[in-house]
VOROLO-770088 format. One record per residue (C-alpha): y, x, z; residue in three letters. Coordinates in steps of 0.05 Angstrom, whole numbers, padded with zeros to 5 digits, always signed. Each point is the difference from the previous one (the first is absolute). Example, Ala and Ser with C-alpha at 12.3 -4.5 7.8 and 13.67 -1.06 7.14 Angstrom:
residues 2
-00090+00246+00156ALA+00069+00027-00013SER
//
This chain:
residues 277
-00333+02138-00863UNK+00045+00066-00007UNK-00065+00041+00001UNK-00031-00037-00052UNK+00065+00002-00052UNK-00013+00075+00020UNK-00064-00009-00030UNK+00020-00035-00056UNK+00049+00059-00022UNK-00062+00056+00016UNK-00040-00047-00049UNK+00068+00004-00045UNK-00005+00071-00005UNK-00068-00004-00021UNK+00007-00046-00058UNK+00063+00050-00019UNK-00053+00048-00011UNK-00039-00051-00033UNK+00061-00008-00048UNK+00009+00076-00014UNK-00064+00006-00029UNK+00010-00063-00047UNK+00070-00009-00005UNK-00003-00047-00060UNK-00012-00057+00054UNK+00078+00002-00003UNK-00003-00029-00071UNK-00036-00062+00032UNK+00060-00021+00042UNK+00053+00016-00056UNK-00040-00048-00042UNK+00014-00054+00047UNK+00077+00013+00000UNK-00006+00002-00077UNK-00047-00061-00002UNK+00050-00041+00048UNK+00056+00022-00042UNK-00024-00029-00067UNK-00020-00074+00030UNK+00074-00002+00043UNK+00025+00015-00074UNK-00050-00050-00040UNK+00016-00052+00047UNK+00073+00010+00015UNK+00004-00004-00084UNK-00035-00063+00004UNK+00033-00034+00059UNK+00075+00027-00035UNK-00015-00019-00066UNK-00019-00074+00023UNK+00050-00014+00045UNK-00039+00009+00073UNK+00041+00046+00029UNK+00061-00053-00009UNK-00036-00046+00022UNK-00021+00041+00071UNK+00071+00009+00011UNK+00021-00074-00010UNK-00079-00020+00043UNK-00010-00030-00057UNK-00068+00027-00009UNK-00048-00037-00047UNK-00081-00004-00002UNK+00001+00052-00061UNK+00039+00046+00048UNK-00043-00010+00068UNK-00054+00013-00055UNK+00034+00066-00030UNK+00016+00030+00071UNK-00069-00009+00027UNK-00036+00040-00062UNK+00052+00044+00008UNK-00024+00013+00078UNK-00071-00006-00015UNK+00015+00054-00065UNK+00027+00052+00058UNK-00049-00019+00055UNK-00059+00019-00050UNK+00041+00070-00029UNK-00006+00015+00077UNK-00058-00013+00014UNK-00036+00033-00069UNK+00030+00058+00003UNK-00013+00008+00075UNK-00074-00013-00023UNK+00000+00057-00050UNK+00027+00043+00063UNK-00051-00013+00044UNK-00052-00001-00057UNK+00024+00079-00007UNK+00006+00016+00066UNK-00073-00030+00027UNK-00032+00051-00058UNK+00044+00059+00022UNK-00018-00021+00082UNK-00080-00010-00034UNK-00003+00076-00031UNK+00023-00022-00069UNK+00056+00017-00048UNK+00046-00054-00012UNK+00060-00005-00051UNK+00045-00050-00020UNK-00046-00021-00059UNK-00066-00016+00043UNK+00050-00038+00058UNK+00024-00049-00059UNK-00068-00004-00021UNK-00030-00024+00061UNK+00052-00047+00010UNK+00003-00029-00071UNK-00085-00012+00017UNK+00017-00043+00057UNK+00065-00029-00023UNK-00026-00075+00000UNK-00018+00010+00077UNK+00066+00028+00005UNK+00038-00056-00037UNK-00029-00047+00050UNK+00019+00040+00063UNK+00068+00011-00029UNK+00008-00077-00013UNK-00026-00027+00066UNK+00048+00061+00033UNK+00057-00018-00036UNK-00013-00073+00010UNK+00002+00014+00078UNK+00056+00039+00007UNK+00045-00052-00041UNK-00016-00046+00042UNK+00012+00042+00067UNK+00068+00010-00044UNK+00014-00062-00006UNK-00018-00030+00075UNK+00034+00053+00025UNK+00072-00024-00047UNK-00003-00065+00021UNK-00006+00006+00072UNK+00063+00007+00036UNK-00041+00010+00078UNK-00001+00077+00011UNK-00065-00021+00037UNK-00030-00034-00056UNK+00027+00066-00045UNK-00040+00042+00051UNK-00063-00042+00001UNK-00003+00011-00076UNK+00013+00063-00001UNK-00059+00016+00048UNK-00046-00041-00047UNK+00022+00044-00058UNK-00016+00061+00050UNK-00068-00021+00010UNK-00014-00019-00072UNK+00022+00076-00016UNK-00052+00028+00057UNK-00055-00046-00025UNK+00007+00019-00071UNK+00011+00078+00019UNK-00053+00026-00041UNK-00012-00059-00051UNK+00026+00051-00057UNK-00057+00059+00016UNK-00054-00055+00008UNK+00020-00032-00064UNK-00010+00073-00044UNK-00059+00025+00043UNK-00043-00062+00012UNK-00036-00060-00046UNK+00044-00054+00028UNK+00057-00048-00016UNK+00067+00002+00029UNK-00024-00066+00053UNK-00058+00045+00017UNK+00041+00064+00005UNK+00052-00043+00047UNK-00058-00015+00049UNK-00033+00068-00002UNK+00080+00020+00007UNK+00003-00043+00062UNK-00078+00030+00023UNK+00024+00073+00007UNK+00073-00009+00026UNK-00034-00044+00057UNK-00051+00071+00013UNK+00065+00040+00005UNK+00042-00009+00058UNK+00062-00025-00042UNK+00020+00083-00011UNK+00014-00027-00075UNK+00069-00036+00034UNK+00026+00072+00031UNK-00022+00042-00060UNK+00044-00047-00042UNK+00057+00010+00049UNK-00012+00072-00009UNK+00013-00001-00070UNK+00057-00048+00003UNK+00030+00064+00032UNK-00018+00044-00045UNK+00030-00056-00057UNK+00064+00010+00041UNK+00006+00078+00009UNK-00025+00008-00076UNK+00053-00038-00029UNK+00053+00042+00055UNK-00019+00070-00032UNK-00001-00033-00067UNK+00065-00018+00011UNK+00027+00062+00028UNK+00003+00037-00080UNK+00037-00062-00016UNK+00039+00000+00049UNK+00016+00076-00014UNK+00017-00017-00069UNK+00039-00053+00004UNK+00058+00034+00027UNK+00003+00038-00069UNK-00010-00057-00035UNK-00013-00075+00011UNK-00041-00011-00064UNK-00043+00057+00003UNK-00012-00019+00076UNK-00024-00071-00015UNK-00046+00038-00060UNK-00025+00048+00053UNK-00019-00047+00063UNK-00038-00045-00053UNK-00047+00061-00018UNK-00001+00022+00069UNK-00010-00060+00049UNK-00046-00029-00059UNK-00042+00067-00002UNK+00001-00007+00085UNK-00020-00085-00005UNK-00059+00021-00050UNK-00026+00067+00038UNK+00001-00047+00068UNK-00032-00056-00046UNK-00066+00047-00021UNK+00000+00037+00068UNK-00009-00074+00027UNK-00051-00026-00052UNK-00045+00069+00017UNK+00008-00012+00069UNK-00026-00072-00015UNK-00054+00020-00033UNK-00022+00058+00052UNK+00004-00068+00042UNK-00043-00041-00038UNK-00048+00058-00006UNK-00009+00014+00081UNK-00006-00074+00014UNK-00057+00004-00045UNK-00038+00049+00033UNK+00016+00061-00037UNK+00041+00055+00009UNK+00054+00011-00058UNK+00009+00070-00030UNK+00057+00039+00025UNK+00014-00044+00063UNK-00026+00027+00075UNK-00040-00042+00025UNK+00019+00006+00075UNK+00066-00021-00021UNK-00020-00061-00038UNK-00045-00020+00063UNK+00055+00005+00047UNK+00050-00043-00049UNK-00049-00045-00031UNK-00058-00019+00045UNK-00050-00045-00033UNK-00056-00046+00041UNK-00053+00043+00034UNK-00050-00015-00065UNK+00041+00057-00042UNK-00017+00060+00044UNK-00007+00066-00015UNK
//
């Protein structure tokens, strides 16, 4: 396993290149923060304005509200998930010898947006519901059984987003062909997301560091600086992540992605014998 999350941060390094060489991939990210933003504001206007948030404190919660707060999670499940699309869109042309910006990523997403939609329902649909199981169970075994079932949901759908901008099918079909290359891979998809969790962890520690630094000048102009900082760190580690997805995808495919060694994507990512080189 620890070889393999060694791996995964050789691969890391790679897609860092990958990111030097079209470093408006970092836009793609920061649109998600901004998209999740505005619906947390739209619907925290709507829910204050009509009472539901007085109503959640006194579990007084009516249809109207159950309604409001499950657009409102659907809304953020499918800023995610676009704007994760238009990443991946960019970074499978840069990893396929193109020239991607921020303009052609939206614009491949925005061509498949109804495919998306769908995916982004049924995935926000299934993690409410893990959500909710998992808040009404008081059995820490029970808790653990559903967590493992919201585990293998997230390795089955691994690479539903690339399938969904690179291939003619619908989000059921691009669960099953999601499901159809995880099964050829040996499960490295679980470490490699381990792997980044770390690097989530030590990104958001040297973001931290200038605010840290900072704040013993000034409290204020602390807070001010460790937003810019750790949000700069969260979005670099979420584009390194969406290339390294991609380079991912790409391999598992049967071809090998620009800028990525290939002996090092055969030792951390072995597909069936059938993709050979």
């Amino acid at each position: 396993m620890f070889a393999t999350i060694g791996h995964t941060f050789e691969l890391m390094k790679m897609s860092w290149d990958v990111l030097m060489k079209d470093k408006e991939l970092l836009f793609f990210p920061l649109f998600t923060v901004i998209g999740l933003v505005a619906v947390i504001s739209i619907f925290s206007g709507i829910a204050g304005s009509t009472g539901a948030f007085t109503r959640l404190d006194a579990n007084a919660i009516s249809r109207n509200d159950q309604i409001l707060y499950v657009l409102a999670f659907f809304s953020s499940y499918f800023v995610i998930i676009f704007f994760n699309a238009a990443l991946i869109s960019a970074a499978l042309d840069r990893l396929r010898g193109g020239d991607p910006n921020v303009s052609s990523g939206l614009s491949h997403a925005f061509a498949h947006i109804h495919t998306i939609f769908i995916w982004a329902l049924i995935a926000a649909t299934v993690g409410l519901a893990l959500q909710l199981l998992r808040a009404n169970q008081r059995n820490v075994f029970a808790r653990m059984i559903i967590d493992m079932i919201g585990g293998v949901w997230d390795f089955l759908t691994f690479f539903v987003v690339p399938i969904l901008v690179s291939e003619n099918v619908g989000a059921i079909g691009a669960i099953k062909r999601s499901s159809g290359l995880v099964r050829k891979t040996w499960g490295r998809q679980i470490t490699a997301s381990f792997g980044f969790m770390l690097v989530y962890i030590l990104a958001v520690i040297i973001g931290a560091i200038p605010a840290i630094l900072v704040g013993f000048v000034s409290g204020l102009a602390g807070v001010a600086v460790g937003i810019m900082t750790v949000g700069l760190a969260i979005c670099t580690v979420q584009a390194l992540e969406g290339i390294f997805k991609a380079a991912l995808y790409e391999y598992a495919m049967g071809e090998k992605p620009a800028e990525f060694d290939l002996r090092t994507l055969q030792t951390a990512y072995k597909p069936a014998a059938a993709a050979q080189y």
